[in-house]
MIDOLUM-440354 format. One record per residue (C-alpha): residue in three letters; chain; x, y, z. Coordinates in nm, 2 decimals, padded with zeros to 4 digits. Layout:
MIDOLUM-440354
Ala	A	X	Y	Z
...
***
This chain:
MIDOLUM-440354
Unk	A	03.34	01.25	00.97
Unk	A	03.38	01.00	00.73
Unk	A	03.10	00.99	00.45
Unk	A	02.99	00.67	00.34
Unk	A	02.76	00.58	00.03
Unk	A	02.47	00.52	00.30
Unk	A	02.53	00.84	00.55
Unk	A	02.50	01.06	00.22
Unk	A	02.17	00.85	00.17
Unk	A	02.04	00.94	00.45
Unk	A	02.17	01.31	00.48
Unk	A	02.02	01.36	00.14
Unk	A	01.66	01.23	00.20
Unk	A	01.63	01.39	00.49
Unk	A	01.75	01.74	00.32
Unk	A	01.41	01.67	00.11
Unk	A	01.22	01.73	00.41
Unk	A	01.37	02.11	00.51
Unk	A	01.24	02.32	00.24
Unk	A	00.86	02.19	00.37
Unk	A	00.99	02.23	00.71
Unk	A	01.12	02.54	00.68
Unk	A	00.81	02.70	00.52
Unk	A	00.62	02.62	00.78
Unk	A	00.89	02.73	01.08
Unk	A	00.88	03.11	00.89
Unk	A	00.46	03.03	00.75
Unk	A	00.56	03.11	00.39
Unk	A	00.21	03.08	00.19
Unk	A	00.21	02.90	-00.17
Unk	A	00.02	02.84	-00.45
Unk	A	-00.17	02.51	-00.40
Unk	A	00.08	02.32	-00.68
Unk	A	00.35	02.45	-00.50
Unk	A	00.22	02.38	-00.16
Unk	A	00.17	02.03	-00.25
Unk	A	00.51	01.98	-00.47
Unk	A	00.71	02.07	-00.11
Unk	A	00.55	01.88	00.14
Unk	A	00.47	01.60	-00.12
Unk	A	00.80	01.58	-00.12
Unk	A	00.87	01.61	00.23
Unk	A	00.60	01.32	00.25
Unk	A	00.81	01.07	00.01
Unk	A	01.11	01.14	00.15
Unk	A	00.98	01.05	00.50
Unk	A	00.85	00.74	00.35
Unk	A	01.16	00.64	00.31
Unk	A	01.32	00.72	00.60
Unk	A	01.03	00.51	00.80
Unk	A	01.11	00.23	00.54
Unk	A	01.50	00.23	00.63
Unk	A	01.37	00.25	01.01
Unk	A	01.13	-00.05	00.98
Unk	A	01.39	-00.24	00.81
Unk	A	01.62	-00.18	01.05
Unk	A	01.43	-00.27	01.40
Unk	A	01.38	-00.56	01.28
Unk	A	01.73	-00.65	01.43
Unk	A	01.61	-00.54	01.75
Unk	A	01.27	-00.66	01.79
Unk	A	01.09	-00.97	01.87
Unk	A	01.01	-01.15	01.50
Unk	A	00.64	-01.16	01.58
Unk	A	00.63	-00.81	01.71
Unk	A	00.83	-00.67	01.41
Unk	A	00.59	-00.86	01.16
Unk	A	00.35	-00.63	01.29
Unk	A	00.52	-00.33	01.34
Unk	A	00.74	-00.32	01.01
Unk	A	00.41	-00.39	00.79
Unk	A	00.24	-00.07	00.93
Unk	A	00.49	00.15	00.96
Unk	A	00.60	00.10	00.61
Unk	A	00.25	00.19	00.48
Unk	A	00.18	00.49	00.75
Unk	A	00.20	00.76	00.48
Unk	A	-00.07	00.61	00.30
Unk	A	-00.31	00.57	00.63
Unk	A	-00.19	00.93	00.70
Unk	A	-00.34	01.06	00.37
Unk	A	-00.65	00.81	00.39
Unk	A	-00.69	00.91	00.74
Unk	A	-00.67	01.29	00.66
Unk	A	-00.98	01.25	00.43
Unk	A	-01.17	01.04	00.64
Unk	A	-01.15	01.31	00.95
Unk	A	-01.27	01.56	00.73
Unk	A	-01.55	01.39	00.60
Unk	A	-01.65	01.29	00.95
Unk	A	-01.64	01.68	01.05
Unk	A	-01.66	01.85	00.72
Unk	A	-01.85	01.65	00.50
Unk	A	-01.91	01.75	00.16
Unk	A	-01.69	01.60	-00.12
Unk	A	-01.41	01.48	00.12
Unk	A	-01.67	01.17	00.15
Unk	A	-01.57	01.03	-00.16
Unk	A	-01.23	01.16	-00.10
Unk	A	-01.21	00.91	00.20
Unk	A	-01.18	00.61	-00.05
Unk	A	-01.03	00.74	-00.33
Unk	A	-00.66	00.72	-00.22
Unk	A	-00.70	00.36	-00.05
Unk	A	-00.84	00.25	-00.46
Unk	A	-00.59	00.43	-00.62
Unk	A	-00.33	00.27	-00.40
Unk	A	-00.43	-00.07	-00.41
Unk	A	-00.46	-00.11	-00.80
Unk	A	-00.14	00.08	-00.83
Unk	A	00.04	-00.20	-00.65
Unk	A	-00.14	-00.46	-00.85
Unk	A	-00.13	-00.27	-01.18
Unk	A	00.22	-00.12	-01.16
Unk	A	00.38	-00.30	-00.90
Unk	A	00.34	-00.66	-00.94
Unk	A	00.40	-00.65	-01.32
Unk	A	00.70	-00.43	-01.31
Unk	A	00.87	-00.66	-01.08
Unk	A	00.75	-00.94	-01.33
Unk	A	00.89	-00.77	-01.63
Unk	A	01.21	-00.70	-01.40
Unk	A	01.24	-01.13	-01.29
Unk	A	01.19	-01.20	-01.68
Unk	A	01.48	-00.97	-01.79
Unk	A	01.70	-01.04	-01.52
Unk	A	01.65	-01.41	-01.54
Unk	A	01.59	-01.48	-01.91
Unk	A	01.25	-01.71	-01.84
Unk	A	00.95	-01.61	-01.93
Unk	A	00.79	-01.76	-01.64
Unk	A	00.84	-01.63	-01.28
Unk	A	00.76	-01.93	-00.98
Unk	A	00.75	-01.76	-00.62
Unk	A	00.77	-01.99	-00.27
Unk	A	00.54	-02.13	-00.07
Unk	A	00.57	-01.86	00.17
Unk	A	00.30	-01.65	-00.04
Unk	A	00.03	-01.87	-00.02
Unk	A	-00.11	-01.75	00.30
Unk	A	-00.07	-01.34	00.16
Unk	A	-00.30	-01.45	-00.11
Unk	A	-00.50	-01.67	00.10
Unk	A	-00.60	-01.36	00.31
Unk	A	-00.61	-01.14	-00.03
Unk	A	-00.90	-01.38	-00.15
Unk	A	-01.06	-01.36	00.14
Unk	A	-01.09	-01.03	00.15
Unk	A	-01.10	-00.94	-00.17
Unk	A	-01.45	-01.16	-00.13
Unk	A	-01.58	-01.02	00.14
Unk	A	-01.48	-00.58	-00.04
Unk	A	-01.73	-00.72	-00.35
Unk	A	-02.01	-00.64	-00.02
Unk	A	-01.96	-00.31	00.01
Unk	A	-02.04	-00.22	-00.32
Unk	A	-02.40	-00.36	-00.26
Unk	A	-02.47	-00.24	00.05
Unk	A	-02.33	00.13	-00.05
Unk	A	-02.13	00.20	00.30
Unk	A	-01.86	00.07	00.48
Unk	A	-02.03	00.00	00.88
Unk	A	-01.88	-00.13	01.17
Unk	A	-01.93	-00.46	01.13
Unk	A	-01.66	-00.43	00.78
Unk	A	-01.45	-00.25	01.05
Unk	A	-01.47	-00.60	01.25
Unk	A	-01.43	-00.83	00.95
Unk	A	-01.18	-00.65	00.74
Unk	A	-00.95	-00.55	01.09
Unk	A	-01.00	-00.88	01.23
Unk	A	-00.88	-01.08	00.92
Unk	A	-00.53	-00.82	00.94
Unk	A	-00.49	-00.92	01.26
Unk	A	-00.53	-01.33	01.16
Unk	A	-00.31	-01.22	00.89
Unk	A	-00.05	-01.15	01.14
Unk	A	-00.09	-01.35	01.42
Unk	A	-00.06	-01.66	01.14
Unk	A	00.26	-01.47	00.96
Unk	A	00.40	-01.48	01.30
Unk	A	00.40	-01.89	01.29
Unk	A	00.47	-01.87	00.91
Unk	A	00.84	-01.97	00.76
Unk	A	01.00	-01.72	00.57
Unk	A	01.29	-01.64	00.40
Unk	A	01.57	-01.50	00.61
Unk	A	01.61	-01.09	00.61
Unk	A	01.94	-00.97	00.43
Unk	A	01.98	-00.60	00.48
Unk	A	02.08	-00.39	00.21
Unk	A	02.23	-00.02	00.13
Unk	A	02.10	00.21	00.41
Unk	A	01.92	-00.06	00.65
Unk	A	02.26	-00.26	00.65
Unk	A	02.44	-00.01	00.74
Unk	A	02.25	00.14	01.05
Unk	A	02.26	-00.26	01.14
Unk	A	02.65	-00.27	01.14
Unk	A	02.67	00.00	01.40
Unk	A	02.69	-00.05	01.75
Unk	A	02.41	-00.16	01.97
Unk	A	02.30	00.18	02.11
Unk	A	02.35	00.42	01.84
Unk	A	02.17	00.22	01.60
Unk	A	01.86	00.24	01.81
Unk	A	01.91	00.58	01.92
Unk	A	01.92	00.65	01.53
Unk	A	01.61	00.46	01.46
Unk	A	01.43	00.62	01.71
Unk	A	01.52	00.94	01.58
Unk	A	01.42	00.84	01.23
Unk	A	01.04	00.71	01.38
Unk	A	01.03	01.05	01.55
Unk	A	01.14	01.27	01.25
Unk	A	00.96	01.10	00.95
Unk	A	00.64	01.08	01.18
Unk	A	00.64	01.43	01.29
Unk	A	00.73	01.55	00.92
Unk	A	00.39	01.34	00.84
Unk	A	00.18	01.43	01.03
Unk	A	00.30	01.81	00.92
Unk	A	00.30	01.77	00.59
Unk	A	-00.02	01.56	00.54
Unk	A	-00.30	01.82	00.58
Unk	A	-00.09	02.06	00.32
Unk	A	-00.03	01.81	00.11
Unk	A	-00.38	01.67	00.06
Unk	A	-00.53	02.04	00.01
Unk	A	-00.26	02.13	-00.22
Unk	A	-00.34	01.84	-00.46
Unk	A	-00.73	01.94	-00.43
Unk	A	-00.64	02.33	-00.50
Unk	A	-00.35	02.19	-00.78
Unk	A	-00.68	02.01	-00.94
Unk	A	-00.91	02.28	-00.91
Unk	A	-00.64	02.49	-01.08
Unk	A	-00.53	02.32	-01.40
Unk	A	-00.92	02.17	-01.41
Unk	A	-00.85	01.83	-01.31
Unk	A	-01.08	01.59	-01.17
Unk	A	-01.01	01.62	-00.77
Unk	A	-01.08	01.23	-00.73
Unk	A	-00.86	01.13	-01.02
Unk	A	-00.57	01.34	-00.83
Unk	A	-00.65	01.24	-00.50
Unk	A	-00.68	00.86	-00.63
Unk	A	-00.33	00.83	-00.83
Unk	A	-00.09	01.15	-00.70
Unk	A	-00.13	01.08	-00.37
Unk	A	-00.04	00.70	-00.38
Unk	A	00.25	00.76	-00.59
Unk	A	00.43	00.97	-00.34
Unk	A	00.30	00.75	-00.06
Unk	A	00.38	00.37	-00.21
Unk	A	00.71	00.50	-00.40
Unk	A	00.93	00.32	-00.11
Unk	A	00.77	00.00	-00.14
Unk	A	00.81	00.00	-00.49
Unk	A	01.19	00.07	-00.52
Unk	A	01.25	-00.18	-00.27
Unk	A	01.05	-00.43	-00.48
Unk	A	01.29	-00.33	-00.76
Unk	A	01.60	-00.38	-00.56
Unk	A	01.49	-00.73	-00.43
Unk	A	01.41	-00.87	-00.78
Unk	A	01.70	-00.71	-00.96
Unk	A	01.93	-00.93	-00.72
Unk	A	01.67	-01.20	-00.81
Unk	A	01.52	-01.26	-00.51
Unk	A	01.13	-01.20	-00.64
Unk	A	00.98	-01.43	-00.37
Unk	A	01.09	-01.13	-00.14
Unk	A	01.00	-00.82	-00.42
Unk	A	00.64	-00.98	-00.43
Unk	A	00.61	-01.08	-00.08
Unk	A	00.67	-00.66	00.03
Unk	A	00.41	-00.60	-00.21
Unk	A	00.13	-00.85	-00.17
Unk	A	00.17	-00.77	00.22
Unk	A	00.14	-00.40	00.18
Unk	A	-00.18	-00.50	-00.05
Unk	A	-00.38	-00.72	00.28
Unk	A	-00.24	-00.47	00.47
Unk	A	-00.40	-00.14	00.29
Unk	A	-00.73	-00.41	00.14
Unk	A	-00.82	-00.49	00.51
Unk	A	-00.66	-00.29	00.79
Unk	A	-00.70	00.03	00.55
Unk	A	-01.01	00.01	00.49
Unk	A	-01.16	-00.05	00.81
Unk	A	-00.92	00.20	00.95
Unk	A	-01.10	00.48	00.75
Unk	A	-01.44	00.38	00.81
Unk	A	-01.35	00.39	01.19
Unk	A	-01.19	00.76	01.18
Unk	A	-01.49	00.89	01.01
Unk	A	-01.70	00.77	01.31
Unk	A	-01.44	00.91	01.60
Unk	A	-01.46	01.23	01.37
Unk	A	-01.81	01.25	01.38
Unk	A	-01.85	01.16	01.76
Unk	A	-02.06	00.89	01.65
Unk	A	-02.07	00.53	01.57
Unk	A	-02.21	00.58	01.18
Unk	A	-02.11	00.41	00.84
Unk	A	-01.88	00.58	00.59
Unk	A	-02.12	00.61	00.28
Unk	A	-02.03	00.49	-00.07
Unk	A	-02.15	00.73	-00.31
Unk	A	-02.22	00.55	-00.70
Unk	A	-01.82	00.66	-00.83
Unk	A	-01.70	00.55	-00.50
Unk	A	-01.87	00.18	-00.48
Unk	A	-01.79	00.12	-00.88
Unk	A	-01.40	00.24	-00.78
Unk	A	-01.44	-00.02	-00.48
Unk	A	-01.56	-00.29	-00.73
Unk	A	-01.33	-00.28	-00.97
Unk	A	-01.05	-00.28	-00.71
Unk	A	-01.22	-00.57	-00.59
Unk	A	-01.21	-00.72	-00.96
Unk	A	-00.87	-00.60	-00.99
Unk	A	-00.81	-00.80	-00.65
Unk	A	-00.98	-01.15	-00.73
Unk	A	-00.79	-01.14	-01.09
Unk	A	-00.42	-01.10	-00.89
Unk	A	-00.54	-01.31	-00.66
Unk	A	-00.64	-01.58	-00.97
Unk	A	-00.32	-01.52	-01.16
Unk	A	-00.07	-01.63	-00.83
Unk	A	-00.29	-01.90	-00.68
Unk	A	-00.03	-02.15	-00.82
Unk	A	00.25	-01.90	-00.74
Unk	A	00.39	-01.83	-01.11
Unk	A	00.33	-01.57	-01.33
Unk	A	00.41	-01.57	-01.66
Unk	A	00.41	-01.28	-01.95
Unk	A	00.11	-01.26	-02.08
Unk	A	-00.08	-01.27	-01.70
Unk	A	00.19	-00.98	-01.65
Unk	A	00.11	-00.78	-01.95
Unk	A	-00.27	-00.83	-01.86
Unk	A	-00.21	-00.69	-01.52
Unk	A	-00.06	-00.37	-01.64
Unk	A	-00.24	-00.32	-01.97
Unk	A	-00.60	-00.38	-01.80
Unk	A	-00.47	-00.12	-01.48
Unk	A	-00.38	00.14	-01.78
Unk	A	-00.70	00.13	-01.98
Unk	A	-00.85	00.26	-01.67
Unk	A	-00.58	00.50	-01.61
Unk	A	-00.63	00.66	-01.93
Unk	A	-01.03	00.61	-01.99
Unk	A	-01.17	00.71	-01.62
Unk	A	-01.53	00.66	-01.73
Unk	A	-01.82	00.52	-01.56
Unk	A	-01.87	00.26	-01.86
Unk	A	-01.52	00.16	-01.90
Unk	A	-01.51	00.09	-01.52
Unk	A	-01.78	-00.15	-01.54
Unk	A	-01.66	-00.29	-01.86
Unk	A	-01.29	-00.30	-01.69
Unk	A	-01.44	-00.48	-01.39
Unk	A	-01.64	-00.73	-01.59
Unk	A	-01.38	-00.84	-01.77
Unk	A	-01.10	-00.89	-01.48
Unk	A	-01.40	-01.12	-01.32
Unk	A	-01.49	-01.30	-01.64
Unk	A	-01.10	-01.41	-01.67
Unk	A	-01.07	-01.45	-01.31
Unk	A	-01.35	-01.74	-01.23
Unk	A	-01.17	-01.99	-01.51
Unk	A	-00.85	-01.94	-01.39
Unk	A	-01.00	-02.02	-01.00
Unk	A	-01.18	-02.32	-01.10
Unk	A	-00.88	-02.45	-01.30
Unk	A	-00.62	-02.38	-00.97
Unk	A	-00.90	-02.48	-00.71
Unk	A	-00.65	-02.75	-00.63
Unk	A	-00.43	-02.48	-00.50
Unk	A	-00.66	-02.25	-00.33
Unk	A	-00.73	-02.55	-00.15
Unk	A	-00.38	-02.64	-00.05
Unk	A	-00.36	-02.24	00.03
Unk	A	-00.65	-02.34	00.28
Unk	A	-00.50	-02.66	00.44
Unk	A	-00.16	-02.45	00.49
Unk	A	-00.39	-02.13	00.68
Unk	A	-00.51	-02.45	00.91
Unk	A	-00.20	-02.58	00.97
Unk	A	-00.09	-02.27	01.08
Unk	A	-00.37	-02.20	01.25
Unk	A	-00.32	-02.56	01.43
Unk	A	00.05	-02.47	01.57
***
């Protein structure tokens, strides 16, 4: 067999999953930091696999259909996780209540936080501006980001996430798409692994997509429970706070794909593209997500019953939210320039580093306080955000 760059690729991520695997074939016990070190790893290295699948069937799909598709199979370790907590709080109860929302914050601010000013750092290296302008095409991402990010500031208030946030929040994801579907974008150019599997022929690059869906979703859905209980019994051991661990470990295994594909894109300066993966997976987690979890914790419970929002829980919501309006601010004209950058990841690291209840208020406050100027001076281009949703919408 001949071994290219990309077969090694694959061969080698997939090698991450055994040791997991093969703990569980012969039910070898570990300590929780061990337990959650191996199939955390088995868990990112699925995540990629999915990624290079997703990718890939694009190819082989219809374009509306694989809009759809591609967007939530690239984030379906992070629903795996979310979803984990929420079905134990809806049998369980207890402190997996609050564990329910804490991954879905801690993913969403990562992306903002880390994500969209690294690959802003990245475009103003690479490209020797200090300014970064992105196409047209994103409008209608942040469009749906604002709305929603409107709507989140609710929950907060009411202290629950009901059924009717399942509506709003899953109905705007599916707007969200059915637009995208009408929406111009730029044209898909496969690299490394996801080029490859596309130059094969027609019926072995299926049959290995397939297999990848089957393998990377099996692996999560067996590595999720053991990974989730192995971060809380890796907390409870070294004396961490649970939620902190549960809020930041847990996404960084889970969104690690997305970033380094972000990275790729805007190192071969195409940052439209890096920031278009990113603010998608961002509606997708700060609508679908949310209303996703609220929904398993009523199937869990055999019920129909509102996920409750405990006080640390509904100020982590808000100052996601806060988080949310002041990314959704800083792009409304589509640029982004250093300072907004540095802001983005300097703000997201104070709360990183000072996890208090006052500094999460004080962190929130402020994101809002710079986020309503910067609205009113760009209302011109919210509103040409609109008129693009309705001309969409018109097609």
């Amino acid at each position: 067999m001949n071994f290219t760059k990309e077969k090694i690729q694959i061969l080698l991520i997939s090698s991450l999953t055994f040791p997991w695997l093969v703990s569980l074939l012969l039910n070898i016990h570990y300590s929780p930091s061990t337990q959650a070190m191996l199939s955390g790893l088995a868990v990112v290295a699925a995540s990629f696999l999915i990624s290079w699948a997703a990718e890939t069937a694009e190819m082989d799909v219809p374009r509306s259909f694989s809009l759809a598709m591609v967007a939530l199979l690239a984030v379906l370790p992070e629903y795996a996780v979310d979803g984990y907590f929420a079905y134990k709080a809806g049998t369980v109860g207890g402190s997996y209540v609050h564990y329910a929302t804490a991954n879905m914050t801690g993913a969403n601010r990562l992306l903002i936080g880390v994500g969209w000013s690294l690959v802003a750092f990245i475009a103003f290296a690479t490209s020797r501006k200090s300014e970064v302008h992105l196409d047209e095409g994103i409008r209608l991402e942040n469009f749906f980001l604002l709305m929603a990010t409107l709507y989140a500031f609710t929950l907060p208030l009411k202290g629950s996430i009901g059924i009717v946030d399942v509506v709003v929040f899953v109905s705007m994801y599916i707007t969200y798409i059915f637009l995208s579907t009408k929406a111009e974008r730029e044209e898909t150019v496969m690299v490394g692994v996801p080029a490859y599997l596309c130059s094969l022929k027609e019926s072995v690059r299926r049959s290995t997509v397939i297999l990848l869906f089957l393998f990377s979703g099996a692996v999560i859905l067996l590595s999720v429970e053991a990974f989730s209980e192995g971060l809380l019994g890796t907390a409870r051991e070294f004396g961490i706070d649970e939620f902190l661990a549960v809020q930041w470990i847990a996404p960084l295994a889970s969104e690690s794909p997305e970033l380094i594909v972000a990275i790729y894109f805007v190192r071969k300066l195409r940052v439209t593209a890096a920031m278009n993966a990113l603010i998608s997976s961002k509606v997708n987690q700060w609508t679908l997500l949310i209303g996703t979890i609220a929904l398993i914790y009523s199937i869990s419970a055999l019920k129909l019953q509102s996920l409750p929002l405990d006080q640390r829980q509904s100020e982590e919501i808000m100052l996601t939210a806060a988080q949310s309006l002041f990314g959704v601010a800083i792009l409304a004209d589509l640029k982004i320039n250093r300072k907004e950058a540095f802001a983005l990841l300097f703000l997201f690291l104070v709360q990183l580093v000072l996890p208090g209840v006052e500094i999460r208020y004080l962190i929130s406050m402020v994101y809002i306080a710079l986020s309503i100027p910067i609205l009113l001076s760009k209302r011109s281009e919210i509103a040409r955000s609109f008129r693009m949703v309705k001309t969409l919408w018109d097609r």
